[in-house]
VMD Tcl script that builds the backbone (N, CA, C; Angstrom):
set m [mol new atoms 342]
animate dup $m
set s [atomselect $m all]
$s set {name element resname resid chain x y z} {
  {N N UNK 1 A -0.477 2.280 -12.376}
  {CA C UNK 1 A 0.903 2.052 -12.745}
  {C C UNK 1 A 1.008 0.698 -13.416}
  {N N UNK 2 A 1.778 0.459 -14.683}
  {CA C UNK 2 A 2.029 -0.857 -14.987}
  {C C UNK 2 A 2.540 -1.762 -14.087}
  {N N UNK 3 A 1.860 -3.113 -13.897}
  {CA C UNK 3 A 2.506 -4.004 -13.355}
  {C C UNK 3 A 3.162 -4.912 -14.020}
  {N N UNK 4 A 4.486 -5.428 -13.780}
  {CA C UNK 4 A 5.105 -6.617 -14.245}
  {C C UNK 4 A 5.306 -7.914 -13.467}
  {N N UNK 5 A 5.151 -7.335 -12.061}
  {CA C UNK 5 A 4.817 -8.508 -11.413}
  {C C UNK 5 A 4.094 -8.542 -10.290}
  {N N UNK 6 A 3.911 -9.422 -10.151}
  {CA C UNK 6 A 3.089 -9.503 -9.009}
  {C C UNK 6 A 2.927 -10.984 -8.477}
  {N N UNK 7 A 3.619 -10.970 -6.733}
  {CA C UNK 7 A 3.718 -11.660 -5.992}
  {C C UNK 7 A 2.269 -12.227 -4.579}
  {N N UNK 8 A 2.912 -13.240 -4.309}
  {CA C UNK 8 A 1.454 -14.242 -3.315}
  {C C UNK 8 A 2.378 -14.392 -2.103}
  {N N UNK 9 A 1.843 -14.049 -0.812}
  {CA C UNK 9 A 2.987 -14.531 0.150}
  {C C UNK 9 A 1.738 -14.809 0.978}
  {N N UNK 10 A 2.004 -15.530 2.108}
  {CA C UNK 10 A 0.889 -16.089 3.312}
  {C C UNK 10 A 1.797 -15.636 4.236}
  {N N UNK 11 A 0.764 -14.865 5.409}
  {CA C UNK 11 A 1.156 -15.050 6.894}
  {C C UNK 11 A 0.434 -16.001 7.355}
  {N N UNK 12 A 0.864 -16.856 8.130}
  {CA C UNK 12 A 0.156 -17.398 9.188}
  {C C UNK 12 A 0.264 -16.901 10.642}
  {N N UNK 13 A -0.573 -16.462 11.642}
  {CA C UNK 13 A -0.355 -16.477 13.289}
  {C C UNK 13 A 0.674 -16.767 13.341}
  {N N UNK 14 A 1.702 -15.766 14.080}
  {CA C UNK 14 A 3.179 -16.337 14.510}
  {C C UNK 14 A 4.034 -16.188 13.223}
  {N N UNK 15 A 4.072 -15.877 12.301}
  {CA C UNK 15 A 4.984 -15.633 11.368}
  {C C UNK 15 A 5.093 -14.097 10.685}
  {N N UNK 16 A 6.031 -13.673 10.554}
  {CA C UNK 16 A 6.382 -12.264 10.411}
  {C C UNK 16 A 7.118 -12.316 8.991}
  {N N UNK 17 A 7.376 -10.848 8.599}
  {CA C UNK 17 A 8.402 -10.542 7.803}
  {C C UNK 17 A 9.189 -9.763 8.437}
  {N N UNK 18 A 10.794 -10.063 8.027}
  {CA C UNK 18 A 12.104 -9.222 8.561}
  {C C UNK 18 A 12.213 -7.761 7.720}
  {N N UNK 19 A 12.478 -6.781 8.455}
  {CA C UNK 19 A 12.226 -5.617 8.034}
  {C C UNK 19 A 13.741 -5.282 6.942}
  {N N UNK 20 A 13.115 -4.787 6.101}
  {CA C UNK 20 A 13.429 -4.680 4.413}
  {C C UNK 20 A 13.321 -3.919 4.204}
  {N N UNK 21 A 14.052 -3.632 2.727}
  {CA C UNK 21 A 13.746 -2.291 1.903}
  {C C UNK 21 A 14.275 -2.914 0.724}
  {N N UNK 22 A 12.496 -2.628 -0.240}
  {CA C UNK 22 A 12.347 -3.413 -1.645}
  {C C UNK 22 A 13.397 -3.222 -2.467}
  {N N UNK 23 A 14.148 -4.172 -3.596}
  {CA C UNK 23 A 15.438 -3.960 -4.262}
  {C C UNK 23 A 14.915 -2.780 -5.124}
  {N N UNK 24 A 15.666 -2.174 -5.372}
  {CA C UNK 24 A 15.739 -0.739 -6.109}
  {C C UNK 24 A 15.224 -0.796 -7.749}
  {N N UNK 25 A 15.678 -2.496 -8.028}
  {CA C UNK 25 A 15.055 -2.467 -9.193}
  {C C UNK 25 A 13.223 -2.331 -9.392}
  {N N UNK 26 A 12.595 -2.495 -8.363}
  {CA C UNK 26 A 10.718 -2.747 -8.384}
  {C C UNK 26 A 10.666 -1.337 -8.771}
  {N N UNK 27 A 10.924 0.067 -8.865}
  {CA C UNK 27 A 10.411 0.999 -9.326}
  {C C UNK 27 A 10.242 2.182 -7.996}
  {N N UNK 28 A 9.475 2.726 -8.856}
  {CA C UNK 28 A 9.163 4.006 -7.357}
  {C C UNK 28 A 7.854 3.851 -6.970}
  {N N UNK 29 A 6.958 2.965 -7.157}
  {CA C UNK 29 A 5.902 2.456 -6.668}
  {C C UNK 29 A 5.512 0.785 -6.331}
  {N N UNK 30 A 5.234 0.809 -5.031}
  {CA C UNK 30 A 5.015 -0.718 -4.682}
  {C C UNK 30 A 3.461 -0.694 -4.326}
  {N N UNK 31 A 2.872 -1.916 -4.588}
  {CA C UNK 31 A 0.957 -1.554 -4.329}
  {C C UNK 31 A 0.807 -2.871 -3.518}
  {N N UNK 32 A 0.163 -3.310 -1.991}
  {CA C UNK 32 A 0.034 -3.854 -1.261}
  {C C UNK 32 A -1.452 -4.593 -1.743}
  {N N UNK 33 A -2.248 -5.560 -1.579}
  {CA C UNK 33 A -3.778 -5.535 -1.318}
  {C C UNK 33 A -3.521 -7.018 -0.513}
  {N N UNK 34 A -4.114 -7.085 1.251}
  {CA C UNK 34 A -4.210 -7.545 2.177}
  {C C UNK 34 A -5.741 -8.247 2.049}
  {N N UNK 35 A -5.339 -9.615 1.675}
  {CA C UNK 35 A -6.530 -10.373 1.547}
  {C C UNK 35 A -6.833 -11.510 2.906}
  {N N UNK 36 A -7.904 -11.645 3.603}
  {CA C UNK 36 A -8.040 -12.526 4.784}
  {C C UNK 36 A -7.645 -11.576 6.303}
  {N N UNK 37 A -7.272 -11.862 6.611}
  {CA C UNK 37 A -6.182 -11.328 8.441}
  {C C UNK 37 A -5.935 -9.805 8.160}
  {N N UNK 38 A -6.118 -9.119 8.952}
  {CA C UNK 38 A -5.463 -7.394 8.932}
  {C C UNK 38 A -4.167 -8.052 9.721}
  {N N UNK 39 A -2.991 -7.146 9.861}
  {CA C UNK 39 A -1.284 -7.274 10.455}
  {C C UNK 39 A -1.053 -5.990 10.535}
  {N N UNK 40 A -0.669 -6.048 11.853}
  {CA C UNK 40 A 0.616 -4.916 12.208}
  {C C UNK 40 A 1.893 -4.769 10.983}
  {N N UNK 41 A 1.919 -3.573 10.956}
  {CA C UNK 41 A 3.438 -3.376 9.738}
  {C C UNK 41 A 4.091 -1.617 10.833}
  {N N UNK 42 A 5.271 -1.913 10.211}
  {CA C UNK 42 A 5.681 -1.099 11.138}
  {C C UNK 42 A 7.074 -0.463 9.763}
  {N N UNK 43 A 7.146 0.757 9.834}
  {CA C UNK 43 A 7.898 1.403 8.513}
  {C C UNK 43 A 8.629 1.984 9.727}
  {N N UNK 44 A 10.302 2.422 9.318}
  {CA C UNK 44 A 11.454 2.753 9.666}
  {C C UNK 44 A 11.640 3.856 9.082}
  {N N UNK 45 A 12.140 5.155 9.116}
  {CA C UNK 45 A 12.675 5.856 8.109}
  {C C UNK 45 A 13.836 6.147 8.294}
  {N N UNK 46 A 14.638 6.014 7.563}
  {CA C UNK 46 A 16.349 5.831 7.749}
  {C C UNK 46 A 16.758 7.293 8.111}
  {N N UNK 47 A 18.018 7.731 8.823}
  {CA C UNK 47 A 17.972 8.474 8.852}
  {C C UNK 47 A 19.362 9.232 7.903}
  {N N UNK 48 A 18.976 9.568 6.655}
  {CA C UNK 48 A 19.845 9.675 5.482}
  {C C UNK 48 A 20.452 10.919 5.734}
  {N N UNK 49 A 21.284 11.550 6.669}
  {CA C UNK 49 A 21.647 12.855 6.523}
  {C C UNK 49 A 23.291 12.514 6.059}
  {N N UNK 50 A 24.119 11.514 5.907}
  {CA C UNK 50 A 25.192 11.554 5.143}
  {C C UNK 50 A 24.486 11.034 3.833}
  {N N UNK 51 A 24.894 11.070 3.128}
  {CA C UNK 51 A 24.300 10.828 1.638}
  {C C UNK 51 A 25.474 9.741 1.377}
  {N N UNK 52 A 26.659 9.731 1.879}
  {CA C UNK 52 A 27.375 9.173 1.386}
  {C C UNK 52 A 27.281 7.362 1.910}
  {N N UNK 53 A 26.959 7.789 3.093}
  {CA C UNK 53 A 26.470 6.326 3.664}
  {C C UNK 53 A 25.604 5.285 3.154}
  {N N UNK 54 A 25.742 4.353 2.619}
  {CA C UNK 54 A 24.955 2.958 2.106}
  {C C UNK 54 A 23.915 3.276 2.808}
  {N N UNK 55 A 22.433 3.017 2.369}
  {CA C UNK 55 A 21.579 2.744 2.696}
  {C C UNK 55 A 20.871 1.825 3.542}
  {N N UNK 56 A 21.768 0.696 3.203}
  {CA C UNK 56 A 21.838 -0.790 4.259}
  {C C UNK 56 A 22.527 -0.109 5.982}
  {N N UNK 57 A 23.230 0.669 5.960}
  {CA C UNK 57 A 23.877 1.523 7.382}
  {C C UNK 57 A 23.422 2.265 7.869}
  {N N UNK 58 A 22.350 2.918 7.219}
  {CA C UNK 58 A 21.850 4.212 8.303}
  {C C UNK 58 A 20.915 3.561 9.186}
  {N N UNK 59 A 21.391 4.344 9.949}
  {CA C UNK 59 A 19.945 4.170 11.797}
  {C C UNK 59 A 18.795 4.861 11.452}
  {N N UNK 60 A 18.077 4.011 11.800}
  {CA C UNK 60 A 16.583 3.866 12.081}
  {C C UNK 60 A 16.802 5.470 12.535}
  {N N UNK 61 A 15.490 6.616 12.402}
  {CA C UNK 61 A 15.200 7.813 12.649}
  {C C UNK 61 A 13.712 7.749 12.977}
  {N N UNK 62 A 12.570 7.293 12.182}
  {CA C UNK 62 A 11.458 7.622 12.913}
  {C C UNK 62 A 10.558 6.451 12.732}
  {N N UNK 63 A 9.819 5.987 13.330}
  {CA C UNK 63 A 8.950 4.201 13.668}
  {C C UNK 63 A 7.740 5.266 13.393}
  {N N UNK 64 A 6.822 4.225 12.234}
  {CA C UNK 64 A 5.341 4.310 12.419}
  {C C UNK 64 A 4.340 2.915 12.251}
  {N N UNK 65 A 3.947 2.948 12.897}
  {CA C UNK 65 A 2.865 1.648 13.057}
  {C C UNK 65 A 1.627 2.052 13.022}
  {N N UNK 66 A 1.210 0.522 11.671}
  {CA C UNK 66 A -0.238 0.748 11.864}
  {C C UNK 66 A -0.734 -0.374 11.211}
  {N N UNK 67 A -2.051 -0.858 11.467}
  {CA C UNK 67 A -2.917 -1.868 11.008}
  {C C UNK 67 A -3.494 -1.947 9.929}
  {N N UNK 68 A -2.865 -2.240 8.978}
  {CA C UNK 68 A -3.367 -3.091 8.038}
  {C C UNK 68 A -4.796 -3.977 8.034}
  {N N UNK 69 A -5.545 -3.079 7.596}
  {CA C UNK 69 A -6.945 -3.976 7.939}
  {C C UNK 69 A -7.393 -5.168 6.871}
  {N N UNK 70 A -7.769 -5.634 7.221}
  {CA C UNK 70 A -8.123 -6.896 6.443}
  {C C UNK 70 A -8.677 -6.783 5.044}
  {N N UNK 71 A -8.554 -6.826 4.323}
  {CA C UNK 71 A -8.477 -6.793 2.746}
  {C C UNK 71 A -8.798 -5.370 2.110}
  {N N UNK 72 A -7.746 -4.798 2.642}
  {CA C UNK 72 A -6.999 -3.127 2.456}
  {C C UNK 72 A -6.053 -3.327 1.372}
  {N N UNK 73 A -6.036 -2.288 0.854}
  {CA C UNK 73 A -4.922 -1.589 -0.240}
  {C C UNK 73 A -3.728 -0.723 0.505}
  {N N UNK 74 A -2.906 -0.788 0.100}
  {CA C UNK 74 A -1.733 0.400 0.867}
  {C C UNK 74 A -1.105 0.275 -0.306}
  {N N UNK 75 A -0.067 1.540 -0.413}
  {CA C UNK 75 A 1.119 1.313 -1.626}
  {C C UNK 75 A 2.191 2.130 -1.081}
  {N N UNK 76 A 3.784 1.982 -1.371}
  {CA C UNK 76 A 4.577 2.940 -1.013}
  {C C UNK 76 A 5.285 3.543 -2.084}
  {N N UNK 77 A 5.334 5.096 -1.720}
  {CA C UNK 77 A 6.520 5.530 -2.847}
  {C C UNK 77 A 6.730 6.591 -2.176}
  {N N UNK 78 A 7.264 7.544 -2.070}
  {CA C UNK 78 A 8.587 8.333 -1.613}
  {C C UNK 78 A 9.622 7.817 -0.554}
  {N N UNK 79 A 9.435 8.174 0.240}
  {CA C UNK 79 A 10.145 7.868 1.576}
  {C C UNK 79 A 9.648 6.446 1.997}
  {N N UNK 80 A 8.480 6.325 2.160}
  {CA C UNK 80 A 8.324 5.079 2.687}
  {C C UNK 80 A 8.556 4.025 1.616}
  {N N UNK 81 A 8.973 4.572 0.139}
  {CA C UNK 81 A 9.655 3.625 -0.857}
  {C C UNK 81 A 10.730 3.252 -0.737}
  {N N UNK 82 A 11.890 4.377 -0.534}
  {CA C UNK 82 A 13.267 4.288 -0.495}
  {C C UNK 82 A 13.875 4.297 0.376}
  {N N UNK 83 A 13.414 5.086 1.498}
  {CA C UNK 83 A 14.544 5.418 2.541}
  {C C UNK 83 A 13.361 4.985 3.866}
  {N N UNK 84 A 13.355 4.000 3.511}
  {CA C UNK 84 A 12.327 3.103 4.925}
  {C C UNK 84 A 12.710 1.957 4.909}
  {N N UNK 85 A 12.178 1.280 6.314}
  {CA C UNK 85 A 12.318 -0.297 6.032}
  {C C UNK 85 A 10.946 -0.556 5.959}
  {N N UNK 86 A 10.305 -1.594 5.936}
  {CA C UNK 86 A 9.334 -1.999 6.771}
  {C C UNK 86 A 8.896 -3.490 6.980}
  {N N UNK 87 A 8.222 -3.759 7.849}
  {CA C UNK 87 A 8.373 -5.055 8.662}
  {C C UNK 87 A 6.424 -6.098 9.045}
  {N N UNK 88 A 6.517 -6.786 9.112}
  {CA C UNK 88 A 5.374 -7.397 10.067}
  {C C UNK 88 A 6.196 -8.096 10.929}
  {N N UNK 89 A 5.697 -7.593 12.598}
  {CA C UNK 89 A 6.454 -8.453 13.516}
  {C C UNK 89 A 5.740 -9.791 13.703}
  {N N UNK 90 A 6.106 -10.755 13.808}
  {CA C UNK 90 A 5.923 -12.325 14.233}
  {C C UNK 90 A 4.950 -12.348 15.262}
  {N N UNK 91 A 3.724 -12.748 15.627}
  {CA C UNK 91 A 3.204 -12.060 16.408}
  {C C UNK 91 A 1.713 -12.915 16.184}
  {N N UNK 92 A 1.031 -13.312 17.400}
  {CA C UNK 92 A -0.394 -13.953 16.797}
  {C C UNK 92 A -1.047 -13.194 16.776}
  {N N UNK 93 A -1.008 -11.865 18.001}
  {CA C UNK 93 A -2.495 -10.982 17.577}
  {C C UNK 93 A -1.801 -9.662 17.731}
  {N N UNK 94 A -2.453 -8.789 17.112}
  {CA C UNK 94 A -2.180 -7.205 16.848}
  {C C UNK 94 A -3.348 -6.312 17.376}
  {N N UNK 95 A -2.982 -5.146 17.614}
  {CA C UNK 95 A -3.602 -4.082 18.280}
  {C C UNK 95 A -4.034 -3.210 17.382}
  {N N UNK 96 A -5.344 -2.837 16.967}
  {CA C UNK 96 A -5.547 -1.340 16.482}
  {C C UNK 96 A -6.900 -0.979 17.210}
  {N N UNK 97 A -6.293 0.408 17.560}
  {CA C UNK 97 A -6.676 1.711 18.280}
  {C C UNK 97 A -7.208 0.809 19.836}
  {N N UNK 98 A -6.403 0.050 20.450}
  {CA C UNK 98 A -6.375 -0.229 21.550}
  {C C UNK 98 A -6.769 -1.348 21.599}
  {N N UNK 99 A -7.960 -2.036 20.130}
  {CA C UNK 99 A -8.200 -3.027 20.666}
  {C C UNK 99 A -7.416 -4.436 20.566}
  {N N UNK 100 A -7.605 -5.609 20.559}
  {CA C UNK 100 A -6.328 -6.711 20.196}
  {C C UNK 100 A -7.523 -7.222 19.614}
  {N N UNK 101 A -6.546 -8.043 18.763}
  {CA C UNK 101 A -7.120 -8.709 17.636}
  {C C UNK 101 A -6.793 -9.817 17.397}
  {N N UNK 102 A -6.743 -11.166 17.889}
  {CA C UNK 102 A -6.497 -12.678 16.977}
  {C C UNK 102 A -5.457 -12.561 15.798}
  {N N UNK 103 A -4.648 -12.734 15.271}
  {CA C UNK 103 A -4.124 -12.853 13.708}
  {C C UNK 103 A -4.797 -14.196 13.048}
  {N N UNK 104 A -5.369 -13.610 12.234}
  {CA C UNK 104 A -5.702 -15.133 11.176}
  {C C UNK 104 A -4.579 -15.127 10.186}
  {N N UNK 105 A -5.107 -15.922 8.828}
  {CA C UNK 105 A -4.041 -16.220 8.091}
  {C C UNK 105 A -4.472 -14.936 7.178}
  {N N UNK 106 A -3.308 -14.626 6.600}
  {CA C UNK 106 A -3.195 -13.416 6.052}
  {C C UNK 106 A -2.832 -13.651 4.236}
  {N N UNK 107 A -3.160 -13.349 3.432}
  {CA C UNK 107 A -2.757 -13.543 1.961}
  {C C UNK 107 A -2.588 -12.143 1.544}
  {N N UNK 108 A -1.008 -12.223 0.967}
  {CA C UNK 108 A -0.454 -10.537 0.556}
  {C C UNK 108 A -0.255 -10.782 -0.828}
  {N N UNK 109 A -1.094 -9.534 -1.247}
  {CA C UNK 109 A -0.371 -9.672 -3.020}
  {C C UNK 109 A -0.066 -8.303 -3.493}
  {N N UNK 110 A 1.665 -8.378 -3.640}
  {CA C UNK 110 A 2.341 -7.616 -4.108}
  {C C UNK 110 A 2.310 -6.932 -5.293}
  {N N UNK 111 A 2.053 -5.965 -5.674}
  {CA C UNK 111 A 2.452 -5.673 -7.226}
  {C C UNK 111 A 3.669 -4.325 -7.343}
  {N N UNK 112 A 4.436 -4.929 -8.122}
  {CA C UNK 112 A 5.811 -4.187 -8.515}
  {C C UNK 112 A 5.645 -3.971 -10.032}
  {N N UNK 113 A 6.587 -2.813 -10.417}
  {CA C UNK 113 A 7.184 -2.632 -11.832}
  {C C UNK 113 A 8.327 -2.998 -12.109}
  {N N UNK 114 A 8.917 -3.419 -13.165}
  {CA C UNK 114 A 10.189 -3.251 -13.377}
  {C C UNK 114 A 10.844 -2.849 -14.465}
}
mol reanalyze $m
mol bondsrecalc $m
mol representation Tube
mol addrep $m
């Protein structure tokens, strides 16, 4: 997919992102690549059965969590594009498949269209 931009963000241990949903202008594809630290992320899916309701108002309907492994790719587009939130909780160490894990520092680079 063309990119037009593309963003640098740092986690450090103990610092999170507040759960969001990308502005409508980035496109119908967002592309993740997780450089350094794997993180817990945790996606929302709204639960859109009035249509008429703002998007910012609907209740949370279904939680999925999962680990982001350390210099992984992920990308979102349908549902988990539009009608999701998603989050990293604040947090020094994270769990995948039972085990816990330390958080190191984490380097995220975003790529959007516009």
């Amino acid at each position: 997919f063309p990119v037009t931009i593309a963003q640098v963000n740092e986690l450090l241990p103990g610092q999170g992102v507040e759960p969001h949903t990308d502005s409508y202008g980035y496109g119908d594809l967002i592309a993740t690549v997780t450089l350094g630290a794997g993180v817990t992320t945790i996606f929302r899916i709204k639960d859109i059965s009035d249509q008429d309701q703002a998007q910012d108002q609907a209740q949370d309907q279904e939680e999925y969590t999962f680990y982001a492994q350390p210099n992984s790719v992920y990308y979102m587009e349908g549902d988990a594009r539009w009608n999701a939130t998603h989050e990293v909780p604040g947090a020094t160490e994270d769990t995948d498949d039972g085990t816990i894990i330390p958080r190191g520092r984490q380097v995220v680079l975003v790529f959007r269209h516009v």
